[in-house]
C-alpha positions as a printed NumPy array, in Angstrom:
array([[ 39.997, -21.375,   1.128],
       [ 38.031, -23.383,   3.825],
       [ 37.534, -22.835,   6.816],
       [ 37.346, -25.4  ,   9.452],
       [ 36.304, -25.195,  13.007],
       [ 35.154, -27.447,  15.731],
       [ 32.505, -26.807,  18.377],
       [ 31.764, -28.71 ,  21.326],
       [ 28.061, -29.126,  22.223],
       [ 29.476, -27.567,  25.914],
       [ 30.811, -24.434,  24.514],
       [ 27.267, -23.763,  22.537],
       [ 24.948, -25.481,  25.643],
       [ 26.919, -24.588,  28.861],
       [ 25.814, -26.971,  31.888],
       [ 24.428, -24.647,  34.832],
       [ 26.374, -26.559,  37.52 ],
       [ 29.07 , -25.777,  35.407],
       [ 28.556, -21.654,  35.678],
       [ 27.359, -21.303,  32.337],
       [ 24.09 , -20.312,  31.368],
       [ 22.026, -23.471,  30.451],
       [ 19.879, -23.137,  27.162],
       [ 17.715, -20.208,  26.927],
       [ 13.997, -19.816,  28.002],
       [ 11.388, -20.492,  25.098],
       [ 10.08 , -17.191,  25.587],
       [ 13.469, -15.342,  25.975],
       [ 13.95 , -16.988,  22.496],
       [ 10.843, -16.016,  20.846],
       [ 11.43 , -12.466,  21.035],
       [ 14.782, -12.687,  19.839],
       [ 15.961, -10.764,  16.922],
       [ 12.499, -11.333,  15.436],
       [ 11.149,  -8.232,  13.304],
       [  7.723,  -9.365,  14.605],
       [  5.696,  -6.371,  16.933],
       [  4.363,  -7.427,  20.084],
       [  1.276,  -5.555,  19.56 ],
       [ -2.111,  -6.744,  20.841],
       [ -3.696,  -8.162,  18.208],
       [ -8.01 ,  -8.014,  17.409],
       [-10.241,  -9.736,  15.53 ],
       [-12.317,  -8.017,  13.549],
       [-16.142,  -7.669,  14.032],
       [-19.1  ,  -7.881,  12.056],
       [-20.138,  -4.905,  11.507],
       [-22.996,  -5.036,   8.528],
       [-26.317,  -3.759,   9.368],
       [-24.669,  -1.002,  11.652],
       [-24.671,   2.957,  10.879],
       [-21.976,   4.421,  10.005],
       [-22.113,   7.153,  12.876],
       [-22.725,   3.652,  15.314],
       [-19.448,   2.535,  14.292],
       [-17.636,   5.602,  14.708],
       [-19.15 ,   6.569,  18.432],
       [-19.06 ,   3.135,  19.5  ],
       [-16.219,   3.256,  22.754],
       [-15.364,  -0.529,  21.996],
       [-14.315,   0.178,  18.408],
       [-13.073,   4.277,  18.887],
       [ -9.899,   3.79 ,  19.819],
       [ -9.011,   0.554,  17.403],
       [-10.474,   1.009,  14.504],
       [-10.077,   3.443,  11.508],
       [-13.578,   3.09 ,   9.473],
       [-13.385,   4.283,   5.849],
       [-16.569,   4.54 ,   3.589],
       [-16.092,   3.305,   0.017],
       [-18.887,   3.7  ,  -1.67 ],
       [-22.877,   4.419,  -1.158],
       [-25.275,   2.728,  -3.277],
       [-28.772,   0.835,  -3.061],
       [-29.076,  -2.564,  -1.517],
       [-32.189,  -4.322,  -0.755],
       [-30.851,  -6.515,   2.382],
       [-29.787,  -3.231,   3.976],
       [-31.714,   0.004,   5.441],
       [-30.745,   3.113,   4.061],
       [-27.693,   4.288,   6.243],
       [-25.959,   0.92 ,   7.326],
       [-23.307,  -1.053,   6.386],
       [-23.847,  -3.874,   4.164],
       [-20.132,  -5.135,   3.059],
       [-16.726,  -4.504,   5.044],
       [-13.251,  -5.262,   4.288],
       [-11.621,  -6.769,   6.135],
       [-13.987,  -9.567,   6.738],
       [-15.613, -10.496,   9.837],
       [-12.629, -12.756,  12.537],
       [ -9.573, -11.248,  10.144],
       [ -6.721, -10.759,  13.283],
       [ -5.213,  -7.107,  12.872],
       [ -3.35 ,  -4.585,  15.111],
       [ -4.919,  -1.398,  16.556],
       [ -5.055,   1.135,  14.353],
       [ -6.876,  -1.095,  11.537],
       [ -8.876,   0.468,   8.763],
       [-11.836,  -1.228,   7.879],
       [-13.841,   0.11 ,   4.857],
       [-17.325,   0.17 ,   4.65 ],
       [-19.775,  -0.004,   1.443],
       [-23.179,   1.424,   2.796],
       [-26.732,   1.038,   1.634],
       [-29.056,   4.154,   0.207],
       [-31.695,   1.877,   0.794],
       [-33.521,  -0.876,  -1.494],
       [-33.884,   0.415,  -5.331],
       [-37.473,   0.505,  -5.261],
       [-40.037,   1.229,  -2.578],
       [-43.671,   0.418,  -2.457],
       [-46.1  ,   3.671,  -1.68 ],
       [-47.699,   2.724,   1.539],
       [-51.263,   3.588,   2.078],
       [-50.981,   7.137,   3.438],
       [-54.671,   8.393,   2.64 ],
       [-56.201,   9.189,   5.856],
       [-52.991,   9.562,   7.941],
       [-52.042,  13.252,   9.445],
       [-49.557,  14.917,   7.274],
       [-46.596,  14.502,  10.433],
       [-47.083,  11.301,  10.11 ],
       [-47.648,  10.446,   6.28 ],
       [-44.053,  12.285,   5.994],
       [-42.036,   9.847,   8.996],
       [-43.907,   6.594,   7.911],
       [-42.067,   7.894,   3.811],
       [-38.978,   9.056,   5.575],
       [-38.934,   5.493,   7.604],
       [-39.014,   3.55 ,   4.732],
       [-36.14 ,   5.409,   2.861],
       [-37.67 ,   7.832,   1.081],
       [-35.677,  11.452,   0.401],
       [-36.567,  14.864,   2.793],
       [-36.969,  16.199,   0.068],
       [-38.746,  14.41 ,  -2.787],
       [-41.815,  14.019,  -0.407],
       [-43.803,  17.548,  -1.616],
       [-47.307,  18.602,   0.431],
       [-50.194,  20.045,  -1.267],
       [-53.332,  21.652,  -0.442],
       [-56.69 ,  20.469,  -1.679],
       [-60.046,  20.939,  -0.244],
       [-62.202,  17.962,   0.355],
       [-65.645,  19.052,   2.747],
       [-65.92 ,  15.067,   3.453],
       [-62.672,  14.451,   4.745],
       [-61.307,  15.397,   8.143],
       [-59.168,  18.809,   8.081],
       [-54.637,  18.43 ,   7.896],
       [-55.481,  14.885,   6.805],
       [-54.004,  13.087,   3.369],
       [-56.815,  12.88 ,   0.963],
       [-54.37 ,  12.277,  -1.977],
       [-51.588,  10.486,  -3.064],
       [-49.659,  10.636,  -6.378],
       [-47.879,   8.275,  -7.276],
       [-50.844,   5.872,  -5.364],
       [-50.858,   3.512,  -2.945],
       [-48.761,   0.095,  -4.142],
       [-46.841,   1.777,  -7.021],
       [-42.994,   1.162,  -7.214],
       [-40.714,   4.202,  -7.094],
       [-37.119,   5.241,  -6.704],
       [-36.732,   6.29 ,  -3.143],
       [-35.516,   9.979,  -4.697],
       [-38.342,   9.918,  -6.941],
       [-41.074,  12.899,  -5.903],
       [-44.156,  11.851,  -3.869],
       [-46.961,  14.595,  -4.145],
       [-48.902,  14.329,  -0.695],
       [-52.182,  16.656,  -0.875],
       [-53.878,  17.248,   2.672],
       [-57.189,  18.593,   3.162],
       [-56.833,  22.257,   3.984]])
């Protein structure tokens, strides 16, 4: 069976002097019967080289963004604590609500031992902790040294310009 039928371009189009309708607005149209959200959409920033904690109290990103951490490990173009690879990439256009997941850095693989003789222990301990070095693997010793000047580093081991792990254990001695 076929079926036949004939339409007029005036029964689809109606003329408005006519009391019909006219053709539809463009923007009546584009919503129509289209699955499509009318969300706001955002582009996504570039966020390498930020903290962790920056991203998540930043107002701008708070209330779009979901951030989700992926892995940790070392990375030599980024500080210990930032971001230095997201997904989605930097300009990708997604709704609010987004999650963008994060690989951040523990910090380069190998760090050189500053020179720390002669430095108070306070700051021996930031300028290690600065460049990425564990709480904890940085240990302080006593020794007794009549020539140097008292709660100062007279000692380093490993020594000045040696390549370690930044979890390996620096043994700091300071003149008691």
């Amino acid at each position: 069976a076929v079926l036949a039928m004939t339409v007029f371009r005036d029964d689809l189009f109606p003329k408005k002097n006519n009391g019909g309708l006219g053709l539809p607005s463009m923007s009546s149209v584009a919503g129509a019967g289209s699955d499509e959200s009318s969300e706001k959409l955002y582009s996504i920033p570039n966020i390498v080289g930020q903290t962790f904690a920056q991203l998540t109290s930043n107002m701008e990103y708070k209330d779009v963004y979901e951030f989700e951490i992926i892995s940790e490990s070392y990375n030599d173009s980024q500080p210990r604590g930032a971001v230095y690879e997201q997904s989605p990439a930097e300009g990708t256009t997604v709704t609010k609500g987004a999650k963008i997941q994060v690989r951040i850095s523990l910090g380069p693989s190998q760090v050189t031992i500053p020179k720390l003789v002669g430095m108070t222990r306070e700051a021996a301990y930031i300028e290690l902790l600065e460049m990425g070095f564990m709480p904890g693997a940085v240990q302080f010793y006593e020794k007794y040294d009549a020539t140097k000047p008292a709660n100062t580093v007279i000692e380093v081991d490993p020594g000045e310009g040696a390549q370690v792990n930044p979890e390996a254990a620096i043994h700091i001695f300071v003149n008691s």
